[in-house]
C-alpha positions in Angstrom: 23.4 97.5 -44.7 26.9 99.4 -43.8 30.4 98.4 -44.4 30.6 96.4 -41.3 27.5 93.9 -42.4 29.0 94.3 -46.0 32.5 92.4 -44.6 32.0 90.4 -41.6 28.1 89.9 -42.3 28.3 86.5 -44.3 31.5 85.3 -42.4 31.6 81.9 -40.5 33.9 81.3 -37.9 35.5 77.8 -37.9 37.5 78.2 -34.3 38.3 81.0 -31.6 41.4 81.5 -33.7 39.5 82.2 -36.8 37.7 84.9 -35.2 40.7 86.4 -34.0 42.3 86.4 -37.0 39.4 87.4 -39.6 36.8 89.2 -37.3 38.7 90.9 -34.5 41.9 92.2 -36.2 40.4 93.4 -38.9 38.0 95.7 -37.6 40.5 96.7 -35.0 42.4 98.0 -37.6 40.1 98.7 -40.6 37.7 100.4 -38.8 38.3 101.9 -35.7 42.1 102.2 -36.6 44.6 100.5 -34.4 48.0 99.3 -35.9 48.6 95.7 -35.5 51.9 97.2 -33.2 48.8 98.1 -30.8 47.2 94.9 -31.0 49.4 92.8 -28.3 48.9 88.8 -28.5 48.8 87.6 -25.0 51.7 85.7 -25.2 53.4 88.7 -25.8 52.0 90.5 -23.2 53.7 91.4 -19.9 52.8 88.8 -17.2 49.9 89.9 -14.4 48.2 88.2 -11.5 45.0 86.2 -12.2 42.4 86.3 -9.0 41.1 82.7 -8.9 39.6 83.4 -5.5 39.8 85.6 -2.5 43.0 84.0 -1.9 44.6 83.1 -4.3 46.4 84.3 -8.1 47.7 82.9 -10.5 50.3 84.2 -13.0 48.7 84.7 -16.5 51.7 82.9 -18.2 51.0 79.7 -15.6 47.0 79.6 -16.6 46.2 76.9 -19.8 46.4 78.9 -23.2 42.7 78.7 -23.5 42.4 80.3 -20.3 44.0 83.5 -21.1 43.0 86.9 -22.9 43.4 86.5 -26.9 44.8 90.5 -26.9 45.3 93.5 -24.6 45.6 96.6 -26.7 48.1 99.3 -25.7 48.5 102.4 -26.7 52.1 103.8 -27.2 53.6 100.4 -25.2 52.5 97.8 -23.7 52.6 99.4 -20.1 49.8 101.1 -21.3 47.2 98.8 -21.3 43.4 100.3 -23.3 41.7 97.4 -23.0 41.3 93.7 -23.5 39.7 91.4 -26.0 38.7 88.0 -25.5 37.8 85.9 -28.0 35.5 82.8 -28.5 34.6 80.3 -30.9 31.2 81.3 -33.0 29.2 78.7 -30.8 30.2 79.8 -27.4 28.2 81.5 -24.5 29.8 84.8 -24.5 27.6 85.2 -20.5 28.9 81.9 -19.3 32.7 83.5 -20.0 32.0 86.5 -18.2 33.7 85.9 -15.0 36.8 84.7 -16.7 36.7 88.5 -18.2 36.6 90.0 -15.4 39.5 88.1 -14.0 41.3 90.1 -17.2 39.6 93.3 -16.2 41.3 93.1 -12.8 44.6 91.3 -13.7 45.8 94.2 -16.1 44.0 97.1 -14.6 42.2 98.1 -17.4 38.2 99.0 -17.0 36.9 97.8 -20.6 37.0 94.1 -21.9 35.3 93.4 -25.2 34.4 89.9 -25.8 32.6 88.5 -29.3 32.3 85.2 -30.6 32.3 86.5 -34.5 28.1 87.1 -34.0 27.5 88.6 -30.5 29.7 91.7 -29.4 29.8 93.1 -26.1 32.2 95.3 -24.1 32.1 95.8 -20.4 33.5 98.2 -18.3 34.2 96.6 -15.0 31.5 94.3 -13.8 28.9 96.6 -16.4 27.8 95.5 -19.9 27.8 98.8 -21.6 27.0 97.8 -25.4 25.9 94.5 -27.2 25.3 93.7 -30.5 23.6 90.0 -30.9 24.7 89.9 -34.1 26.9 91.7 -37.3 23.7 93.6 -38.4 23.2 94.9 -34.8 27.1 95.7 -34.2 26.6 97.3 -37.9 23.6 99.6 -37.1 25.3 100.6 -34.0 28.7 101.2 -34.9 28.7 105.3 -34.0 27.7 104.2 -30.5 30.8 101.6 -30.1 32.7 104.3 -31.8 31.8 106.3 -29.0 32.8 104.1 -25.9 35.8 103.0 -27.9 36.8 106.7 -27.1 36.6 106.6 -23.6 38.1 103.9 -23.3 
């Protein structure tokens, strides 16, 4: 197997925080090569509007904390959103969270979301699932093709 199997392959993710911290950070910035200054916690992210319905938003800093994106990452500053990563714990539905995404998608205006639970990997652009990876071995073997959409992004 690669060097993505070789460090996140026999990892177990305790919480959605754990996979933040020891899945999605690191191969932000160990392998596709984003500095943790690109790598905006939500919190510090600036504030957006949340569609709930056709009528009505909500301000991201009103929603609860587990109702909000884990990290938008910006290139240069933060008013130049790439894309957004949401985060869940290793035995979550990363499908039944999909809407919530989207509600990301529209709230900062960016077209990609990628969403993993520390096994399953998938980033959409829009309302379209444009690569998945069911698990590390998968995200692993595929890597030059996430590589690739990580570009145009």
């Amino acid at each position: 197997m690669g060097t993505i199997f070789g460090k996140f392959g026999s990892n177990k993710y305790s919480n959605e925080a754990a996979v933040n911290q020891n899945f999605i950070v690191p191969l932000l910035t160990d392998f596709l090569g984003y500095s943790l200054a690109e790598i905006i916690p939500e919190k510090n992210f600036t504030i957006f509007d949340v569609p709930c319905n056709r009528y009505k938003k909500v301000r991201s800093d009103e929603l609860p904390k587990n109702q909000r994106p884990d990290f938008v990452v910006c290139l240069e500053s933060p008013q130049n959103p790439k894309f957004v990563v949401e985060s869940k714990a290793s035995n979550e539905d990363l499908v039944k969270h999909k809407p919530q995404s989207l509600a990301y998608v529209i709230g900062t205006g960016v077209n990609f979301i990628v969403s993993t639970n520390g096994t399953e990997f998938r980033i959409y652009y829009a309302n379209d699932l444009v690569f998945e990876a069911k698990n590390i071995e998968e995200l692993d073997l595929n890597f030059d093709i996430l590589k690739d959409i990580w570009q145009c992004a």
